[in-house]
C-alpha positions as CSV (number, residue, x, y, z in Angstrom):
1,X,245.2,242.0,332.3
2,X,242.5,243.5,334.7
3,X,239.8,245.3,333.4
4,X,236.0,246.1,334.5
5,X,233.3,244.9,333.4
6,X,232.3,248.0,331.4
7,X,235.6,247.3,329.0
8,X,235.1,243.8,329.1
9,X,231.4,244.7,327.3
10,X,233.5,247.1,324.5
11,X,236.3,244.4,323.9
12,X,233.9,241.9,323.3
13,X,232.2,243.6,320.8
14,X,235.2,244.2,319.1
15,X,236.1,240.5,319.0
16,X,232.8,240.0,317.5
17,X,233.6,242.3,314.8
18,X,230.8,245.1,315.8
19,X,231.2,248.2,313.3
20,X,228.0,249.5,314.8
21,X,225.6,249.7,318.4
22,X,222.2,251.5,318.3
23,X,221.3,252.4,321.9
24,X,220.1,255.1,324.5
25,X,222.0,255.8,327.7
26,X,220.5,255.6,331.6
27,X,222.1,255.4,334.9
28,X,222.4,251.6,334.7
29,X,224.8,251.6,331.7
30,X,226.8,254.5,332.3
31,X,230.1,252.7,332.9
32,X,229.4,251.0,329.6
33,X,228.9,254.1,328.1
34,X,232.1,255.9,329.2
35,X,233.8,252.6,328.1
36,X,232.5,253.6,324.8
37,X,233.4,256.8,325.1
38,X,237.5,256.0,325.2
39,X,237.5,253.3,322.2
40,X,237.2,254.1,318.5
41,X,236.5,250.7,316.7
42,X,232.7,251.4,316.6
43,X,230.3,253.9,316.4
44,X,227.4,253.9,318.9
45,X,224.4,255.6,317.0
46,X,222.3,257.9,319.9
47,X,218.4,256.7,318.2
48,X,215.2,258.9,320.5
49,X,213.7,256.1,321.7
50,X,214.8,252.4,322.6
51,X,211.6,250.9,320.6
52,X,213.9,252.9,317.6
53,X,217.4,251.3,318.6
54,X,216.2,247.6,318.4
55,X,214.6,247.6,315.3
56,X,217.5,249.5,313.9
57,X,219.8,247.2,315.2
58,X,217.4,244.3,313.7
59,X,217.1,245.9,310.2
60,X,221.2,246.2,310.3
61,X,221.2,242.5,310.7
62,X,218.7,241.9,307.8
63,X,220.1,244.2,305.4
64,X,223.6,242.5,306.0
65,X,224.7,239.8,306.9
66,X,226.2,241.0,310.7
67,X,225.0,240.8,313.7
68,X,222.8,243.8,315.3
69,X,223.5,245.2,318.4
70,X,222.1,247.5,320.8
71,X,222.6,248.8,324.3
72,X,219.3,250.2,326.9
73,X,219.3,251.3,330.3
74,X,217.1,248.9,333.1
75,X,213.2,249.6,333.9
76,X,211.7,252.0,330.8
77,X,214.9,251.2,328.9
78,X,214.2,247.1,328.3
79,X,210.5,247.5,328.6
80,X,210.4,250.4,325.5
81,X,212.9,247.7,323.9
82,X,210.6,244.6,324.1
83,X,208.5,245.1,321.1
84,X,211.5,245.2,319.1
85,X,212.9,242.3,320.5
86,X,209.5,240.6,319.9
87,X,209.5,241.8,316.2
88,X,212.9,240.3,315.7
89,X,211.9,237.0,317.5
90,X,209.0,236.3,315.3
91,X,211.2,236.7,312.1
92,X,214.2,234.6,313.6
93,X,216.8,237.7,313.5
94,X,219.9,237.3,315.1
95,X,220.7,240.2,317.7
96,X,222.5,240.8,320.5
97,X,220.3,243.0,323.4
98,X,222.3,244.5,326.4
99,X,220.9,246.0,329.2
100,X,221.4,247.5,331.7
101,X,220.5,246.3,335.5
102,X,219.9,247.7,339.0
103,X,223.4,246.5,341.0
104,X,223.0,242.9,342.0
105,X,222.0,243.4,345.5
106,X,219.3,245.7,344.7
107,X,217.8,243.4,342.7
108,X,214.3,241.9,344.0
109,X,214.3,245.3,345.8
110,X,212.3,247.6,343.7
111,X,214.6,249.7,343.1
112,X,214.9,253.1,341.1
113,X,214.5,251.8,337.5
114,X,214.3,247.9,338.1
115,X,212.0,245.7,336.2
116,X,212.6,241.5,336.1
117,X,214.1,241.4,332.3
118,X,215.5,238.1,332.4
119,X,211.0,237.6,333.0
120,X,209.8,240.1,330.9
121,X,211.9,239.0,327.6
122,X,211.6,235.1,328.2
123,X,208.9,234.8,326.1
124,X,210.5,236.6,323.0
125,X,214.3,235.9,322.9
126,X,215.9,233.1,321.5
127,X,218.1,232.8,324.8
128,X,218.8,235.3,327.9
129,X,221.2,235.9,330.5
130,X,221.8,237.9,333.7
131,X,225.4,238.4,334.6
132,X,225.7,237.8,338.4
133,X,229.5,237.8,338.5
134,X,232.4,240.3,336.3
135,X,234.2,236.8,335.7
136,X,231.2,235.1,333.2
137,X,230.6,238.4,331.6
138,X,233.0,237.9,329.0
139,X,232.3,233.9,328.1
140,X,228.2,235.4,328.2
141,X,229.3,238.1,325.5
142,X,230.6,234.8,323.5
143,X,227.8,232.7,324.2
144,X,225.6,235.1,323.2
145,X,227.1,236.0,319.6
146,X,226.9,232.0,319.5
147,X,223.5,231.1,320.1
148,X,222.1,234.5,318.5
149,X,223.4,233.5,314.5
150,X,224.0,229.4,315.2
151,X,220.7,226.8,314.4
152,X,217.3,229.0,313.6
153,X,218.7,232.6,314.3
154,X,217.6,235.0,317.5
155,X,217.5,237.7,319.2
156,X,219.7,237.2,322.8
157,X,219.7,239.3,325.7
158,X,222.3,239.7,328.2
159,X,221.9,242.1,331.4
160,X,224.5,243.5,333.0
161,X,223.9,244.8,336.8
162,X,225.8,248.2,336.9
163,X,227.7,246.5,340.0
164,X,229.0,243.8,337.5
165,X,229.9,246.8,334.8
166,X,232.3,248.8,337.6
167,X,233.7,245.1,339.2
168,X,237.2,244.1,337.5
169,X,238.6,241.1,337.2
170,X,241.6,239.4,334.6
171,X,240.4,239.4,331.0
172,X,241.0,236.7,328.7
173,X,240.8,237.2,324.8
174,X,238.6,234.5,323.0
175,X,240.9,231.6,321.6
176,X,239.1,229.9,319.1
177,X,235.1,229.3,318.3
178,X,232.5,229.1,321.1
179,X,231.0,225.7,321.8
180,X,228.1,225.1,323.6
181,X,227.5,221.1,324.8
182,X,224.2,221.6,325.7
183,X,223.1,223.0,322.5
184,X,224.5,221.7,318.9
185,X,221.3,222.6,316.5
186,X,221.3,220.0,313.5
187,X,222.8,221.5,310.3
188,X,223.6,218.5,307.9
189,X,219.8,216.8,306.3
190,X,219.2,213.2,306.7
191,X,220.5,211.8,303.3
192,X,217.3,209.1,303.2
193,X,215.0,212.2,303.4
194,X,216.6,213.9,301.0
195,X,217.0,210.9,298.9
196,X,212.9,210.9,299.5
197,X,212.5,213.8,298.5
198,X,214.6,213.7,295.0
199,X,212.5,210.9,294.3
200,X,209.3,212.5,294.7
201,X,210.2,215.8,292.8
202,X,211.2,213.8,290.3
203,X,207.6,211.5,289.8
204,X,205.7,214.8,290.4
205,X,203.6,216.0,287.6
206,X,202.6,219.1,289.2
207,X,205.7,220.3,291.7
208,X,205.7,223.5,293.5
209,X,208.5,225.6,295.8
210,X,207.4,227.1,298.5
211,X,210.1,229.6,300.0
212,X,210.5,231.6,302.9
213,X,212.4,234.2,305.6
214,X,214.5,230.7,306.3
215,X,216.2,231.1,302.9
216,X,217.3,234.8,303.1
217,X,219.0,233.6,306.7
218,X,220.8,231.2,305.8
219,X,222.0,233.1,302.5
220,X,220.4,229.9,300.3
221,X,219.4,232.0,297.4
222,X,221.7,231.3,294.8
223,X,220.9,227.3,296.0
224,X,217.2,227.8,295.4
225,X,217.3,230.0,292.1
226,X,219.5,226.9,291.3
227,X,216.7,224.4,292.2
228,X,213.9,226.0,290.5
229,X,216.0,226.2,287.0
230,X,216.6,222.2,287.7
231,X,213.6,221.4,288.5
232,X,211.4,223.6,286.4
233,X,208.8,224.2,288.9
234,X,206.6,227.4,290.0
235,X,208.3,228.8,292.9
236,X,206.6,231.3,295.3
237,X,208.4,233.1,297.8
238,X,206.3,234.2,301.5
239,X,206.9,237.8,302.7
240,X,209.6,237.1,304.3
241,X,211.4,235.5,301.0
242,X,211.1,238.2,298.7
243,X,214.0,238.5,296.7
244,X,215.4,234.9,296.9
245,X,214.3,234.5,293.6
246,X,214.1,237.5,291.1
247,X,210.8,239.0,291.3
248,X,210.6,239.5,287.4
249,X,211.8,235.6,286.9
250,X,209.6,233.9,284.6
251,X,209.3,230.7,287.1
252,X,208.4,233.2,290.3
253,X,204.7,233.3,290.7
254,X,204.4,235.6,293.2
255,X,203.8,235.8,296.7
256,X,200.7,233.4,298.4
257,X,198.4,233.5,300.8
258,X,195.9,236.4,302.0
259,X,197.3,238.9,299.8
260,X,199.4,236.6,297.4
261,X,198.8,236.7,293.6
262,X,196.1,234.0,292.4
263,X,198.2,232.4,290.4
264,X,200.4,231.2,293.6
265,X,197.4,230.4,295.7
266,X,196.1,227.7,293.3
267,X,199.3,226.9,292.7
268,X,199.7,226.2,296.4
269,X,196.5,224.0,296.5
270,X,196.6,222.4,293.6
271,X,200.3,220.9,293.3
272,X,201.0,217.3,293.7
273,X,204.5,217.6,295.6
274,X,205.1,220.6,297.9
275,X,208.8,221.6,298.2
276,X,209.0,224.1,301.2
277,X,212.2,225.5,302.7
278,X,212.4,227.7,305.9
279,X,208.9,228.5,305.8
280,X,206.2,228.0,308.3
281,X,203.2,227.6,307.0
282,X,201.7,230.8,308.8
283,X,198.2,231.3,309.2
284,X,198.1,234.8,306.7
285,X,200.3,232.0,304.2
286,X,198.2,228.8,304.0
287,X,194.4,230.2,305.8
288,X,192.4,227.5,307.0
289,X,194.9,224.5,307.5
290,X,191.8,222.5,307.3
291,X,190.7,223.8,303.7
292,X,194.4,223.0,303.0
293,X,194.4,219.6,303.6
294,X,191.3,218.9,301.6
295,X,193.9,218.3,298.4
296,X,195.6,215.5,298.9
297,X,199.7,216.3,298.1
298,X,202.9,214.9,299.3
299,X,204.7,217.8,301.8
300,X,208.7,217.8,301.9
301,X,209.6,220.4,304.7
302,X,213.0,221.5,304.9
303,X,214.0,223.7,308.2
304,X,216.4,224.1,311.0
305,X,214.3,224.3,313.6
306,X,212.4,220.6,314.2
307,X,209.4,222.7,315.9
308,X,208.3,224.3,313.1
309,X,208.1,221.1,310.9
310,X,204.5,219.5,311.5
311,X,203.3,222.6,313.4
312,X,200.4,223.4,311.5
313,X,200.5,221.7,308.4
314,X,200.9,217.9,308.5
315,X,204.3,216.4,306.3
316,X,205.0,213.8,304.3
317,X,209.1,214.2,304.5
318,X,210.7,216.0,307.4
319,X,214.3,217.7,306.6
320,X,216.0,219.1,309.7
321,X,218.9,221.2,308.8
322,X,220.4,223.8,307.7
323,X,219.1,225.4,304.6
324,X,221.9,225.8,302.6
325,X,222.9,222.6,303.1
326,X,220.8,220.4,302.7
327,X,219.8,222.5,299.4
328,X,223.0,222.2,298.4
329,X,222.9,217.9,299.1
330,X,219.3,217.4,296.9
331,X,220.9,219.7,293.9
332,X,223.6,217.3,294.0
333,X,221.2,213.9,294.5
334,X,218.8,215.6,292.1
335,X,221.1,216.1,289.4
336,X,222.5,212.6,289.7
337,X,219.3,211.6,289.1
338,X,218.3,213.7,286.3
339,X,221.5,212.3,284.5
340,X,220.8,208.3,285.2
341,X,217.1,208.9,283.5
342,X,217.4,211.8,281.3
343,X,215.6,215.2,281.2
344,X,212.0,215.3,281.4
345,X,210.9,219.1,281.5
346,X,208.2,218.4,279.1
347,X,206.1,216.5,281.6
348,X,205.5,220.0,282.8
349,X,204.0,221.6,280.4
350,X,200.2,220.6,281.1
351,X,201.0,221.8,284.5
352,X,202.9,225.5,283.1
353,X,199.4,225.8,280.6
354,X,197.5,225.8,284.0
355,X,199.6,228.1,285.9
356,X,199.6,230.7,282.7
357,X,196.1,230.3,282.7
358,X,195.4,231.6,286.5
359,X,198.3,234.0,285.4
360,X,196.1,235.6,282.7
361,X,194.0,236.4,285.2
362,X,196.0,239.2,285.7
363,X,195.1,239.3,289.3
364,X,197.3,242.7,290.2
365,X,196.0,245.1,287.4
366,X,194.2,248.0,289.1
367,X,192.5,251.1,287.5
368,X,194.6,253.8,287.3
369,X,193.6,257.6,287.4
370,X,194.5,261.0,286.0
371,X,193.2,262.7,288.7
372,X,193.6,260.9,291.9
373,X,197.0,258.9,293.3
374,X,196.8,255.6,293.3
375,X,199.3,254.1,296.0
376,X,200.6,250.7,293.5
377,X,201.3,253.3,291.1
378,X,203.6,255.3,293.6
379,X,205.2,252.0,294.4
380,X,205.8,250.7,291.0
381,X,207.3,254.4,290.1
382,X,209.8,253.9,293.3
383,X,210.4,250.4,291.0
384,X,211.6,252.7,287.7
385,X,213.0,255.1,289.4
386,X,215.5,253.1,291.6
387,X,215.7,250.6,288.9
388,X,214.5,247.8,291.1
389,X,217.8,248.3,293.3
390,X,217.1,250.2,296.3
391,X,216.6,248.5,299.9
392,X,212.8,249.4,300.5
393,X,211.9,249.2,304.3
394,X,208.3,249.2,305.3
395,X,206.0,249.7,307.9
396,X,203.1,247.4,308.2
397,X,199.8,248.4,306.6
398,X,197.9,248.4,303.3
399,X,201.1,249.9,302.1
400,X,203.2,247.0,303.0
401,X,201.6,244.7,300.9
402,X,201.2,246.7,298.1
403,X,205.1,247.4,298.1
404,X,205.2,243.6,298.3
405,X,203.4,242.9,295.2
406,X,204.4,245.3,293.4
407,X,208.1,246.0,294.0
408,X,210.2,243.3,292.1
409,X,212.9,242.4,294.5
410,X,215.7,241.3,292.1
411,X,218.1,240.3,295.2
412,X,217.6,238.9,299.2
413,X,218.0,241.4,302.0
414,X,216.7,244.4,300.2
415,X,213.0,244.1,301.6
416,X,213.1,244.8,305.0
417,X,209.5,244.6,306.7
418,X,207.9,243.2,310.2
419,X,206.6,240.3,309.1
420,X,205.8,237.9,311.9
421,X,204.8,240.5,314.7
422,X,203.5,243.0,312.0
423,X,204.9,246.0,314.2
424,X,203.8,249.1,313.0
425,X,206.8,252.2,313.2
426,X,209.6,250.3,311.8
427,X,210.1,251.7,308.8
428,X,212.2,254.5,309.4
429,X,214.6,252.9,312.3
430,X,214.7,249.7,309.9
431,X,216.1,252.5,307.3
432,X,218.2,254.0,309.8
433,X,220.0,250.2,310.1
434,X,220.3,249.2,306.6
435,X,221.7,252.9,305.7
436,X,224.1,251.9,308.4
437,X,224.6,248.7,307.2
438,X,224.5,249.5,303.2
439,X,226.0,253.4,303.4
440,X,226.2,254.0,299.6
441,X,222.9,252.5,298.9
442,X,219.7,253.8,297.7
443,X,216.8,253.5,300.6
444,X,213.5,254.1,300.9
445,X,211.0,254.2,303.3
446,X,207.3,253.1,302.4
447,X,205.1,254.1,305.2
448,X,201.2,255.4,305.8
449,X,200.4,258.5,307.7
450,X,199.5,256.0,310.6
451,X,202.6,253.9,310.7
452,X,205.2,256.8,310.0
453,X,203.6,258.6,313.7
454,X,205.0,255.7,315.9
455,X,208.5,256.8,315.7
456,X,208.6,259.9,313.8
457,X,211.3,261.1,316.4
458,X,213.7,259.0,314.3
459,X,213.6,262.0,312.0
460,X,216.2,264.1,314.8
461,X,218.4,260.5,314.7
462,X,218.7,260.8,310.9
463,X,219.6,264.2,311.0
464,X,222.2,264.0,313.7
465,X,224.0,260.6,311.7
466,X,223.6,262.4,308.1
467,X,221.0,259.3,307.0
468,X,219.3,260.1,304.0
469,X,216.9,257.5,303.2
470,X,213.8,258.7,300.9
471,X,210.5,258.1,302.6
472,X,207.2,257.8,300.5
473,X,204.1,258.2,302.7
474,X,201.1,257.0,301.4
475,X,198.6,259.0,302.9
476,X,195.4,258.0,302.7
477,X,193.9,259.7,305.8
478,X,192.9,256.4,307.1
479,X,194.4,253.1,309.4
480,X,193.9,251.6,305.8
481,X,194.1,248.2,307.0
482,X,191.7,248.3,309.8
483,X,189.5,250.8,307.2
484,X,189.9,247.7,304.8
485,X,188.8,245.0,307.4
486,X,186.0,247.2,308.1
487,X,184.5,247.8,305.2
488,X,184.6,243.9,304.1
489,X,183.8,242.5,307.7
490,X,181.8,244.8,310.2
491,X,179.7,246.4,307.5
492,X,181.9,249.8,306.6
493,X,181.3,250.8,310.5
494,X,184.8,252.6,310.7
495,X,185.6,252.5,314.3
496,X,188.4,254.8,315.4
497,X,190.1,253.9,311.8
498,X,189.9,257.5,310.8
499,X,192.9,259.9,310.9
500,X,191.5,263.4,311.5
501,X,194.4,265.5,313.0
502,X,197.3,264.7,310.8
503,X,200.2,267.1,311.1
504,X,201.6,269.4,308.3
505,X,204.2,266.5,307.3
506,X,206.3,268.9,305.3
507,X,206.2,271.6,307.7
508,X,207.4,268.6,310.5
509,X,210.2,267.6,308.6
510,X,211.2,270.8,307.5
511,X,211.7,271.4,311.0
512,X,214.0,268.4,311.5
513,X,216.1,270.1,309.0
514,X,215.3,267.3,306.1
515,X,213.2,267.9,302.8
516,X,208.9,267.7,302.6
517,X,207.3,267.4,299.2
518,X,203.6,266.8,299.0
519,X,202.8,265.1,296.2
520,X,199.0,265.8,295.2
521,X,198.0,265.0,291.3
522,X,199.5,261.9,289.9
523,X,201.2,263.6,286.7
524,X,203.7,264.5,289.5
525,X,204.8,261.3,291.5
526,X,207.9,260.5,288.9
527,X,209.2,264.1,288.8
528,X,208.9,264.1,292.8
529,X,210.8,260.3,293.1
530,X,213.6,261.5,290.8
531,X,214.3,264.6,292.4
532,X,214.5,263.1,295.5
533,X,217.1,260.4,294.0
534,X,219.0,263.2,292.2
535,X,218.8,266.4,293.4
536,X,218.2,265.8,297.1
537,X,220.2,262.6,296.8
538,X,222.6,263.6,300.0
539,X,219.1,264.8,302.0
540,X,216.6,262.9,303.4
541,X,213.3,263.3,301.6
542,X,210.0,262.9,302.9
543,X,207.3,262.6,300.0
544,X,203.9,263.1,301.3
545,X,201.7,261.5,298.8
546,X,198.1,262.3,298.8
547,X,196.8,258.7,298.1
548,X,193.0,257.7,297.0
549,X,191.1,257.2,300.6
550,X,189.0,253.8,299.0
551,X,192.2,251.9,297.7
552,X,191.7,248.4,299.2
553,X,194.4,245.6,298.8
554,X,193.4,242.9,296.4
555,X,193.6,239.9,295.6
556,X,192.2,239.1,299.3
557,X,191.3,235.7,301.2
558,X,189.5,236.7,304.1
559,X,190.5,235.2,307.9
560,X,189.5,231.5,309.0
561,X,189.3,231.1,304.5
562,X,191.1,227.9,302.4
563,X,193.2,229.4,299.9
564,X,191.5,229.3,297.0
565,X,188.5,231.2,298.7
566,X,189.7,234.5,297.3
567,X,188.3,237.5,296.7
568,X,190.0,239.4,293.5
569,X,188.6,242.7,294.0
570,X,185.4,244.9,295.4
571,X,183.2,242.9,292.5
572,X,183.4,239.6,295.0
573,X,182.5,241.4,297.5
């Protein structure tokens, strides 16, 4: 069967099983867009900015299990797209990116609307192509879908010349799985590593897990809450892991590094054997790798992608493989092994009496007020209210920590945040793809005044596609993280940190045709979440919650810092 390349684009998202494409049209993509246009197996979602369509596309593949997709035009269209396609790299999110093209014999020409997107994206795709000819478009479509959810997961662009979208040629539906010769990423561990590894968890007096984003991708939590029971150990989980194990389990101790709970940090530096699995030992996780090192502990790393293993932090035993997997192989070894010498969970407990005591230091208790709103007690209400069970998408600010530590996520995939690039304006797209994703779930937005400005246009999308996601603003008048790194590091100087032409946000989204509260005295932050929950329930719901300007984000270890250098509130100052 003929077809052009236009339909080509449609059927192969409908081999791939696509319910759902975020995108914005141009004169590149038009043909694709009136292929669209005649098919009813998805829904394209019109966003107001292309920035807006990749990260709801990215939060869609978060929040699910699918693969994201979304469609821009050439020129504005893929260079508006590129920090979401950056924010999705740095948290290994699989995605599919098409774009549009100048026709192929334009290209190099400057045309109307051309920019060299095969250049511009290199640096922050997992993979890209540019379709020359109508015949490779379709096997490109495959190979794409391929590469973007096989090995570590990524975002992959393909770019489609209009030329190649109007071209025909005979179409040929996709008989079996896609293989790739030239790239087959390792899945199964090395059994003597693994072995290794048993061995040393096992001997270790004082064991720790260290989990991360990896985890959630490769759907591995029910392996590691599995693990940690058998083992016995602490487990902390970075940013990116929240949710892989219960937040309110006894053996979680919280998130580490600059903003992590004490209790993990020492942990983290103090443990003989260091279990971690798909994490990277990031520079806001571990500080000074130097100051790390100081303790002398053995390292098991368990990833898919070799490159991140010895990156920053030196190990002891490599695992390259697929998460799951190789979890799934130690559980087995482990519990052999546990059988042939009999339980020893007592050895523990000098090591538990140690973690309880850092634990009593209570670490995230903060003084609450009658008469101003504290922003972890708006958070921790959102926690009642939704009974821990609503997806919570953030923007990236003092806010987004202080949903991390104190938001209990009792599952994976329901904290969807920017955690690699740290992009600020996600928050409501990201909502706008897990409502998508998750229709007849609760989800909320927590955002700052600063944050929430970068794509308020969203606001029209949500009202045109009847999303209702609940946004709590915490408005503090300030870029609170910049205000915070001021105060502690350049002498409370606040350059250009101080927000002094806000908009009337009720007003705004009023106009949008959603629901404003502002939320002034803290006696009325519950009433406000469970009206919004209830009453406005099918609305969206924008809470505008006047938050105390001084709030800082504690515990804290400052940049270029070990660890255990932390500072647990404005006394250490």
């Amino acid at each position: 069967m003929e077809l052009n390349g236009a339909d080509i684009v449609v059927r192969c998202l409908i081999e791939e099983g696509v319910d759902h494409v975020f995108g914005y049209p141009g004169g590149a993509v038009l043909y694709i867009y009136d292929a669209i246009y005649k098919q009813d197996k998805f829904q394209h979602v019109l966003v107001r900015h292309e920035q807006a369509a990749v990260h709801a596309a990215d939060a869609y593949s978060r929040s699910s299990d699918k693969i994201g997709v979304c469609l821009v035009t050439s020129g504005p269209g893929v260079t508006n797209a590129v920090t979401g396609i950056a924010t999705a790299y740095m948290d290994s999110i699989p995605m599919v990116i098409l774009s549009g093209q100048v026709p192929t014999h334009a290209i190099g020409q400057d045309a109307f609307q051309e920019c060299d997107t095969v250049g511009i994206t290199r640096p922050c795709v997992k993979h890209n192509f540019l379709v020359r000819d109508v015949k490779d478009l379709a096997e490109t479509m495959r190979r794409a879908f391929y590469i973007a959810r096989s090995g570590r997961p990524g975002p992959v662009l393909v770019d489609i010349p209009k030329d190649v979208s109007v071209a025909t040629c005979k179409y040929t539906p996709k008989r079996g799985p896609t293989v790739l010769r030239s790239y087959a990423p390792v899945t199964k561990g090395h059994q003597g590593q693994i072995k290794k590894a048993v061995q040393m968890l096992l001997a270790a007096e004082r064991p720790m897990i260290y989990a991360g984003g990896g985890v959630v991708l490769a759907n591995a939590a029910d392996e590691l809450r599995k693990l940690v029971r058998m083992t016995g150990a602490p487990c902390t989980t970075t940013l990116m892991g929240l949710g892989a194990l219960p937040g309110t389990d006894e053996k979680f101790v919280g998130m580490p590094g600059m903003h992590g709970t004490y209790e993990a940090n020492m942990s983290m530096q103090n443990c003989d054997v260091l279990l971690a699995i798909g994490a990277r030992f990031d520079d806001r996780v571990i500080g000074n790798p130097k100051h790390f090192a100081q303790v002398p502990r053995k390292i098991v790393h368990v990833d898919i992608d070799p490159s991140s293993i010895s990156k920053r932090v030196r190990v002891d035993v490599p695992i390259v493989g697929d998460v799951r997997e190789v979890l799934q192989d130690l559980i087995g070894l482990y519990a052999q092994s546990l059988a042939e010498q009999g339980g020893a969970e007592s050895r523990l407990d000098a090591w538990w009496r140690q973690i309880d005591g850092w634990r009593g230091r209570k670490c995230l208790d903060y003084e609450n007020s009658d008469t101003v709103i504290k922003p972890q007690y708006v958070v921790q209400k959102l926690w009642e209210v939704t009974r821990g069970q609503a997806f919570v998408a953030s923007d990236v600010g003092q806010h987004q920590m202080w949903a991390a530590q104190y938001y209990p996520f009792p599952e994976p995939r329901r904290w969807v945040n920017s955690g690699g690039l740290g992009t600020m304006g996600v928050g409501l797209p990201y909502a706008m793809g897990v409502q998508m994703a998750n229709p007849d779930r609760d989800v909320a937005v927590i955002t700052g005044e600063g944050s929430i400005q970068m794509n308020i246009q969203e606001l029209s999308t949500c009202k045109q596609y009847h999303l209702t996601p609940k946004v709590l603003c915490l408005n503090n008048r300030y870029l609170g993280m910049v205000r915070q790194w001021q105060q502690i590091e350049y002498g409370s100087r606040y350059s250009e940190s101080y927000v002094d032409a806000l908009p009337d946000f009720v007003k705004l989204v009023e106009s949008y045709g959603h629901v404003g509260m502002r939320i002034e005295k803290p006696a009325d932050v519950e009433p406000a979440l469970r009206e919004a929950f209830t009453k406005y329930k099918d609305r969206l719901v924008f809470m505008d919650f006047i938050t105390d300007q001084t709030e800082n984000v504690w515990p804290m270890v400052k940049a270029g810092r070990g660890l255990t250098e932390m500072l647990l509130g404005a006394e250490d100052l």
